[in-house]
C-alpha positions as CSV (number, residue, x, y, z in Angstrom):
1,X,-10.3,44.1,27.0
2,X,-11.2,46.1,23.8
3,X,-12.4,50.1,24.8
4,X,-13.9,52.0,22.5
5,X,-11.9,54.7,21.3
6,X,-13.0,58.6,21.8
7,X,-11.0,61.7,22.1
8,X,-10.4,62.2,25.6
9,X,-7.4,59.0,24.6
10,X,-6.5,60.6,21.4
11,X,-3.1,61.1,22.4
12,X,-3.2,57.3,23.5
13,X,-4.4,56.5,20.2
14,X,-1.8,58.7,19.1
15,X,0.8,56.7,20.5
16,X,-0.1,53.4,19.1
17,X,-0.9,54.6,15.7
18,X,2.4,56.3,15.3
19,X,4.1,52.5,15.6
20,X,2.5,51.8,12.0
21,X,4.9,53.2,9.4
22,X,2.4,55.1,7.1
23,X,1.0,56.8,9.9
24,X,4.3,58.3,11.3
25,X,3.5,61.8,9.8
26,X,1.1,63.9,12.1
27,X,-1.6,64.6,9.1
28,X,-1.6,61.1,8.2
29,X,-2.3,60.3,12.1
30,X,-5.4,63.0,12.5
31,X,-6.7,61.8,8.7
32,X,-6.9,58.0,10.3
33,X,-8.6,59.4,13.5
34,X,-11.1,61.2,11.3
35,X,-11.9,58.4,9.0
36,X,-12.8,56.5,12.1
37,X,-14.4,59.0,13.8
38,X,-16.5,60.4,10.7
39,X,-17.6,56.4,9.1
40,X,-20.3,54.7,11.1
41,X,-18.7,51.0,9.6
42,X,-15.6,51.6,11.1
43,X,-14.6,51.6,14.8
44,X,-11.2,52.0,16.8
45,X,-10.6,50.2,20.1
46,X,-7.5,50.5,22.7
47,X,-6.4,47.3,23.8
48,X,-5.7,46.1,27.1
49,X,-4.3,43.4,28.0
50,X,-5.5,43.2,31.7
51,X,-6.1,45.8,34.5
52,X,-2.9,47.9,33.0
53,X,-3.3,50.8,30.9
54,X,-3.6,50.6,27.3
55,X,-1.5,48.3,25.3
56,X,-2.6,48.6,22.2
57,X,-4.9,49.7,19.1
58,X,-7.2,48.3,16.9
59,X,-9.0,49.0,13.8
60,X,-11.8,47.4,12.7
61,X,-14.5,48.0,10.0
62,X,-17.9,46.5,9.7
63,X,-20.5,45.1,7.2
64,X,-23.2,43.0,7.3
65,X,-21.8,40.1,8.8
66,X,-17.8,40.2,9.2
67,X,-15.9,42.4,11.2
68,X,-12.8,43.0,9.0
69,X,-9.6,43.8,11.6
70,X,-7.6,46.7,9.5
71,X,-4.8,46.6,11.9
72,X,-3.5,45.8,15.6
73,X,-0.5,48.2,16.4
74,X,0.5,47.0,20.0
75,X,3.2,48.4,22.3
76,X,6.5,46.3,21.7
77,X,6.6,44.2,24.9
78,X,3.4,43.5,24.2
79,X,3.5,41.9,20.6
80,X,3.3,38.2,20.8
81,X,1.2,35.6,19.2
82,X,-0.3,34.9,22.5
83,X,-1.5,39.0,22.7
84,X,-2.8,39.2,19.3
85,X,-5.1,35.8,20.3
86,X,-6.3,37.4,22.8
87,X,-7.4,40.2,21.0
88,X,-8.9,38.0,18.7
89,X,-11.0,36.6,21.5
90,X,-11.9,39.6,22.6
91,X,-13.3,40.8,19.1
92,X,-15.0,37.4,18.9
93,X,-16.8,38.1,22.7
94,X,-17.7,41.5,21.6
95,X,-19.0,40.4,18.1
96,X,-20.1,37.2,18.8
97,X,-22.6,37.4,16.0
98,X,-19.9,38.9,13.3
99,X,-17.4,36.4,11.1
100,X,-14.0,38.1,12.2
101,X,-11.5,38.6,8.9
102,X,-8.1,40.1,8.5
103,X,-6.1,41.9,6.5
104,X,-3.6,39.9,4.2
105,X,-0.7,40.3,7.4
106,X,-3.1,39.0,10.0
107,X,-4.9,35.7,8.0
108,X,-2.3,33.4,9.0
109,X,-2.3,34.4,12.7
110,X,-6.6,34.0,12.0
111,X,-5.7,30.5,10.6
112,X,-3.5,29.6,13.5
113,X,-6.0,31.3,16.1
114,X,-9.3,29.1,14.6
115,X,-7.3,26.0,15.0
116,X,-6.3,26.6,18.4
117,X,-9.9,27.2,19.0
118,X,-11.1,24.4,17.0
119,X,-8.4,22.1,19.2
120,X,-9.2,24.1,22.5
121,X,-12.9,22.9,22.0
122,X,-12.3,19.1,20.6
123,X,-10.5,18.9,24.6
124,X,-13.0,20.0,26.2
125,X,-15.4,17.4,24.4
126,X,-13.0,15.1,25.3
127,X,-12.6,15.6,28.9
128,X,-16.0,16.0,29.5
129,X,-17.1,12.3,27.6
130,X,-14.0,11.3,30.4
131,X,-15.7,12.9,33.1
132,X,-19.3,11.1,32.2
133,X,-17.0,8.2,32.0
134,X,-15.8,8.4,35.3
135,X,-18.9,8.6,36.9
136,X,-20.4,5.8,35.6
């Protein structure tokens, strides 16, 4: 479930941030903050990945139609394939009207995520022509 960032979780935010090398230096982490904070067309949400607390941050910028995903900096027992998918999903449930991008580190796991989709929804074509099969 993607929350929208504000300050009462900064030191959250903090946290997660801090995981992404360039952001390891203090000034670097309250410049990022700001630049989210202060542009309209971009947005921070903590991650989590059920009724826990926070697992993760991510970073997302906006433009007409696409919502471009900066970065996802997750906790360490959290960063899996199946994770980042799910965040994917949840960007695609909360922008349903948005083409999601990446940046060049996350267009594979994109790739990989639209095909599972792509299979995920052939099945379900399938088993339902097998279901009106079955009842016939």
């Amino acid at each position: 479930m993607l929350n929208k960032y504000s300050d009462e979780n900064k030191k959250i935010a903090m946290g997660f941030l801090s995981y992404i090398h360039d952001l390891k230096d203090m000034s670097n982490l309250d410049q990022e903050l700001n630049l989210y904070k202060e542009d309209e067309n971009r947005q921070l949400y903590l991650w989590k990945s059920n009724i826990e607390d926070y697992s993760g941050i991510v970073a997302l910028s906006f433009s007409a139609h696409t919502v471009f995903i900066e970065y996802i900096s997750l906790s360490p027992s959290y960063r899996s394939q199946s994770n980042i998918f799910k965040i994917f999903d949840d960007i695609q449930q909360k922008f349903s009207n948005y083409t999601i991008l990446g940046n060049f580190n996350l267009s594979e796991l994109l790739k990989s995520w639209r095909e599972s989709k792509e299979e995920e929804r052939k099945s379900s074509v399938v088993t339902g022509e097998d279901a009106l099969e079955n009842n016939k």
